[in-house]
C-alpha positions as CSV (number, residue, x, y, z in Angstrom):
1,X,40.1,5.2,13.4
2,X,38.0,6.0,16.6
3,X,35.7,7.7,18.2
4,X,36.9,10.6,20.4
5,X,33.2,11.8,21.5
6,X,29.5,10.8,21.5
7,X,27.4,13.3,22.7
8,X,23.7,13.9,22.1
9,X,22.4,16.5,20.6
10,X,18.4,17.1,21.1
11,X,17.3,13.8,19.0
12,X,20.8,12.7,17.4
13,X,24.0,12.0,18.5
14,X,27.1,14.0,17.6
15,X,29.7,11.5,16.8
16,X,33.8,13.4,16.7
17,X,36.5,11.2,15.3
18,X,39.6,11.2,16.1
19,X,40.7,13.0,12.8
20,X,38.3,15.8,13.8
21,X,35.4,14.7,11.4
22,X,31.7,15.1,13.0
23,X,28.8,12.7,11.8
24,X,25.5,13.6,13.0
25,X,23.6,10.0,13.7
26,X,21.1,8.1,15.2
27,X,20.1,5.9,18.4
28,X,19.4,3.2,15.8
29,X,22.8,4.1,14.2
30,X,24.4,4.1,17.1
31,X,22.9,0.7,18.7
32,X,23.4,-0.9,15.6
33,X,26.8,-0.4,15.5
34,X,27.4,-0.9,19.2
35,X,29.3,2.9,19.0
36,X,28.8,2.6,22.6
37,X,31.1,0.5,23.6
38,X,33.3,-0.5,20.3
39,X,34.7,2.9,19.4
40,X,37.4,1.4,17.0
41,X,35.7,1.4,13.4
42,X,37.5,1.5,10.1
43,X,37.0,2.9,6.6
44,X,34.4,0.2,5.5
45,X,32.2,0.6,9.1
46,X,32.7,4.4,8.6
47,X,31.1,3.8,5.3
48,X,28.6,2.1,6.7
49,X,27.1,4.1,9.7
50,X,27.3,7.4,7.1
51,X,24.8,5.7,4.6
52,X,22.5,4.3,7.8
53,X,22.9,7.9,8.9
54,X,21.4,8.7,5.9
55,X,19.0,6.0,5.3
56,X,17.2,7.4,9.0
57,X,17.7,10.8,8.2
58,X,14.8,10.2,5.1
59,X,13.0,7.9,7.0
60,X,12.4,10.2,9.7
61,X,11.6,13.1,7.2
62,X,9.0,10.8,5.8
63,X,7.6,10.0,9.5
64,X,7.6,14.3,10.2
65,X,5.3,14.2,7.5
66,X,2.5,11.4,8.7
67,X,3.0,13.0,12.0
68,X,1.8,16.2,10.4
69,X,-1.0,14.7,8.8
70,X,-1.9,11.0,7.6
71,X,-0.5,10.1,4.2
72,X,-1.2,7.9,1.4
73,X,1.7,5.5,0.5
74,X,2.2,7.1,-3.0
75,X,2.8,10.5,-1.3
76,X,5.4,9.5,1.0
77,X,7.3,8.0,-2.1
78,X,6.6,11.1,-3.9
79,X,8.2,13.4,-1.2
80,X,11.5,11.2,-1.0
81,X,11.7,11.2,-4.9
82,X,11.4,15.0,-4.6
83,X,14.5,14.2,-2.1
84,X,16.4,12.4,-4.4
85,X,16.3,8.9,-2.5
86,X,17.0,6.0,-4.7
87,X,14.0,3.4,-4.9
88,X,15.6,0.5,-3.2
89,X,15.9,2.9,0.1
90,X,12.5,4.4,-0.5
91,X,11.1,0.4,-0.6
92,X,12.9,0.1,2.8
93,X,11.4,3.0,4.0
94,X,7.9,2.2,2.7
95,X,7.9,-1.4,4.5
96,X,9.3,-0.2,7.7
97,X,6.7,2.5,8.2
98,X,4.0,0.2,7.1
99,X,5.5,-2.7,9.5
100,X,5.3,0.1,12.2
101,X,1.3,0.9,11.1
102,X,2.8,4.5,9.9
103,X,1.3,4.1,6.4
104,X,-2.2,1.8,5.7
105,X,-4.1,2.9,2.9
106,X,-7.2,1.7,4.0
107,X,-7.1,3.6,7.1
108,X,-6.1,7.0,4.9
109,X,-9.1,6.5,2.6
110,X,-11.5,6.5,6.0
111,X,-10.0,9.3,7.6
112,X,-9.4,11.4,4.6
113,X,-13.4,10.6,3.7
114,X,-14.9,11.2,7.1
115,X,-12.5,15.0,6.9
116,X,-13.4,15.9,3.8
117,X,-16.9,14.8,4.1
118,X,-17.4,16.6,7.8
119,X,-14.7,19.4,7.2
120,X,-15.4,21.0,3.8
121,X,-18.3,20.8,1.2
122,X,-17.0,18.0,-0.9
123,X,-18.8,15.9,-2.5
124,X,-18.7,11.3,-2.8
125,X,-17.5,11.9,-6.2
126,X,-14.6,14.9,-5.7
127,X,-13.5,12.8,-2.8
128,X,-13.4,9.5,-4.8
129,X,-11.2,11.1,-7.4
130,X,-8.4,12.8,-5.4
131,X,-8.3,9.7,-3.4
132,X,-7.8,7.5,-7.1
133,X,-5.1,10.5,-7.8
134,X,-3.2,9.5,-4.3
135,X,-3.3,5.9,-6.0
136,X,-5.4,4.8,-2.8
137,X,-6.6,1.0,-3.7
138,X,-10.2,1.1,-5.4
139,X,-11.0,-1.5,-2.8
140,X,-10.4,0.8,-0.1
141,X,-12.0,3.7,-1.8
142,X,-15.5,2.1,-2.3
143,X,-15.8,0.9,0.8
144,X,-14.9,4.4,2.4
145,X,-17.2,6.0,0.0
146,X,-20.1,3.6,0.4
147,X,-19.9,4.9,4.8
148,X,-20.4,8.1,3.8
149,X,-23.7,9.4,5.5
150,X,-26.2,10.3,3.1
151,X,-28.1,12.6,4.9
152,X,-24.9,14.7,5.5
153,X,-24.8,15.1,1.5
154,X,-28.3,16.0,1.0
155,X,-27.5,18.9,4.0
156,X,-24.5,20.1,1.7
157,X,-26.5,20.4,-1.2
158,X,-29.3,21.9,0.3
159,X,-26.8,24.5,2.2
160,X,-25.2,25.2,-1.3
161,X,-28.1,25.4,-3.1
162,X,-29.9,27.7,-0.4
163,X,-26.9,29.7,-0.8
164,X,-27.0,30.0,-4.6
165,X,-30.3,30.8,-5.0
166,X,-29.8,34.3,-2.3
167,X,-27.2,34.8,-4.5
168,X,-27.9,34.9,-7.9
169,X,-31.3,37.2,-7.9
170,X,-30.9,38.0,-11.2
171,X,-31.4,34.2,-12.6
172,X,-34.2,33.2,-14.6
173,X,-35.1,30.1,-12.8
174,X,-34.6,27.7,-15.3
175,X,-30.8,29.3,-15.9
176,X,-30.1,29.1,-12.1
177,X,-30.5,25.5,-12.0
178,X,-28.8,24.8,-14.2
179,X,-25.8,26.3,-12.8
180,X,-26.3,25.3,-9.5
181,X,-26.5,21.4,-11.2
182,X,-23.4,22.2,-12.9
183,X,-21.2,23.6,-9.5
184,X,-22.7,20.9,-7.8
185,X,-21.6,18.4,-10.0
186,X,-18.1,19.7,-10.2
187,X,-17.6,19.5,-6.5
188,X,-18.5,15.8,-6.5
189,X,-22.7,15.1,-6.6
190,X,-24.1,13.2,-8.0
191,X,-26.6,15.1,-10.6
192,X,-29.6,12.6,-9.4
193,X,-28.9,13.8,-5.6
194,X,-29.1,17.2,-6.6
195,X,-32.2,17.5,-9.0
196,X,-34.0,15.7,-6.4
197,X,-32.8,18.5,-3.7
198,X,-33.8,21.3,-6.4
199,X,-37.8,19.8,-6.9
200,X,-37.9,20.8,-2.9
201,X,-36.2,24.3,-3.1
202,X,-38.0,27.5,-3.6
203,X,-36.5,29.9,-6.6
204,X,-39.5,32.8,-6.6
205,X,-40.3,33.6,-10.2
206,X,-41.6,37.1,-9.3
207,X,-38.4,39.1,-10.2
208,X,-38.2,37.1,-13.7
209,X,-41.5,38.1,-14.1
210,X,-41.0,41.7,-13.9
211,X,-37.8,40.8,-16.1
212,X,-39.9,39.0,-19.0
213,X,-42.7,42.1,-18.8
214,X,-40.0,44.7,-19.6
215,X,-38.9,42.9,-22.5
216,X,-42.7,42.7,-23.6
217,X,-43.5,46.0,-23.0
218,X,-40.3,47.2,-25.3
219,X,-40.8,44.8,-27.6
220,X,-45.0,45.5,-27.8
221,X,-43.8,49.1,-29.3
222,X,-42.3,47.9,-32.4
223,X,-43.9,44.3,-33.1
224,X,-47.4,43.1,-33.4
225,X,-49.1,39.8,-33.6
226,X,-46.9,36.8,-34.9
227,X,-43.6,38.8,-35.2
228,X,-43.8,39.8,-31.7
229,X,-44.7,36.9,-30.8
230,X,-41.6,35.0,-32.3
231,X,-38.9,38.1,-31.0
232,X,-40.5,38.1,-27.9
233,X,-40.2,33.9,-27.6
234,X,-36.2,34.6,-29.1
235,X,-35.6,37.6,-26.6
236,X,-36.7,35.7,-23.4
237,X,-34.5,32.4,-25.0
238,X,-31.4,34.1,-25.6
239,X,-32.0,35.7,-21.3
240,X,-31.9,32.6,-20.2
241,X,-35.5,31.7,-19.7
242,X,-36.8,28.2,-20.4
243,X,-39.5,27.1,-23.0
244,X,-41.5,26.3,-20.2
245,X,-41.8,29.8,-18.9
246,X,-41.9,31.5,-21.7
247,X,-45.0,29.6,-22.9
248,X,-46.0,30.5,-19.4
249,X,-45.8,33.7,-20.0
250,X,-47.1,34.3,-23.6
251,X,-50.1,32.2,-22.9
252,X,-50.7,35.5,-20.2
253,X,-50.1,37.9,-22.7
254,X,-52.5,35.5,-25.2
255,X,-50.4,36.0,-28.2
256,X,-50.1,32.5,-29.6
């Protein structure tokens, strides 16, 4: 059989045989095969050059992808499984883009820290798991991890707690801590990091005041002496309000 044409076509090469058939290939097809100048080929060679055809058609989707963004090695194999390319081709795949420096792990789990670290609000520990759920080596993690600078941290949790506190108003203290520990810790803090951070910010107590004084004064029109002082200690529990303050404020009122 031969080759009647071979005419590019933006980044391929449009390939017409002499029965009329079209194959849509490769410079790497196309020099492997020395299509240039042998334009003879035969079933088995016509064989051939279709499943290189292929095999550079997946490789190159892979590469559109780390040209997009850096990738993990585990999510370039996941996005040609998606594709339905067998594992031996997606092993060939994997080694020629790492051979190429397309895919290094070590150098994803930098970049990837130093975006999410600099880019977003993320915290060590969020970053450390989604880079353990790209199956990045631990090795590589740690030592990405352990560059993270740890002033930038304490600025995120100050920011977020700063932010928290103007936005929950209607907190008891003690309550709004404790959610602010909690979101912090569930974007990746550690919870020693944050309590430290919260013994420096300001929560003002004088709206919670006001708060625990209309409970008192409701609860002074129906209860006396010990029983208002145990509803009263109950009430101000069940708000949110911690032992600490409540003691605070009963030892004002002088009911114990």
């Amino acid at each position: 059989m031969k080759i009647e044409k071979i005419k590019k076509a933006g980044s391929k090469y449009k390939l017409t045989l002499e029965n009329k058939e079209v194959i849509n290939t490769y410079d790497e097809v196309i020099i492997k095969h020395n299509l240039l100048y042998n334009k003879n080929i035969d079933n088995e060679k016509l064989k051939q050059i279709n499943l290189d055809t292929r095999y550079y058609e997946n490789y190159n989707k892979a590469l559109n992808l780390i040209n997009h963004r850096l990738r993990s090695e585990s999510e370039i194999k996941e996005a040609l499984k998606k594709k339905q390319v067998s594992e031996e081709e997606i092993s060939k795949i994997i080694n020629k883009l790492k051979n190429a420096g397309f895919i290094n792990d070590e150098a994803f789990a930098k970049a990837y820290t130093n975006d999410k670290i600099n880019l977003t609000l993320d915290g060590p520990n969020k970053i450390k798991k989604h880079l353990q759920k790209l199956k990045v080596n631990d090795e590589y993690i740690n030592n990405a991890i352990k560059q993270i600078d740890k002033e930038i941290v304490l600025n995120h949790i100050d920011k977020i707690i700063n932010k928290k506190i103007k936005a929950n108003t209607k907190y008891p203290p003690y309550m709004l801590k404790q959610k602010i520990i909690t979101y912090l810790i569930n974007l990746g803090y550690s919870k020693s990091d944050i309590i430290m951070q919260l013994e420096n910010a300001k929560i003002e107590n004088q709206n919670f005041e006001k708060e625990m004084e209309k409970v008192y004064i409701k609860l002074n029109k129906k209860y006396q002496d010990k029983n208002l002082y145990l509803k009263l200690k109950n009430k101000l529990y069940s708000k949110g309000f911690s032992n600490e303050e409540i003691n605070e404020f009963i030892n004002k009122k002088q009911l114990n």
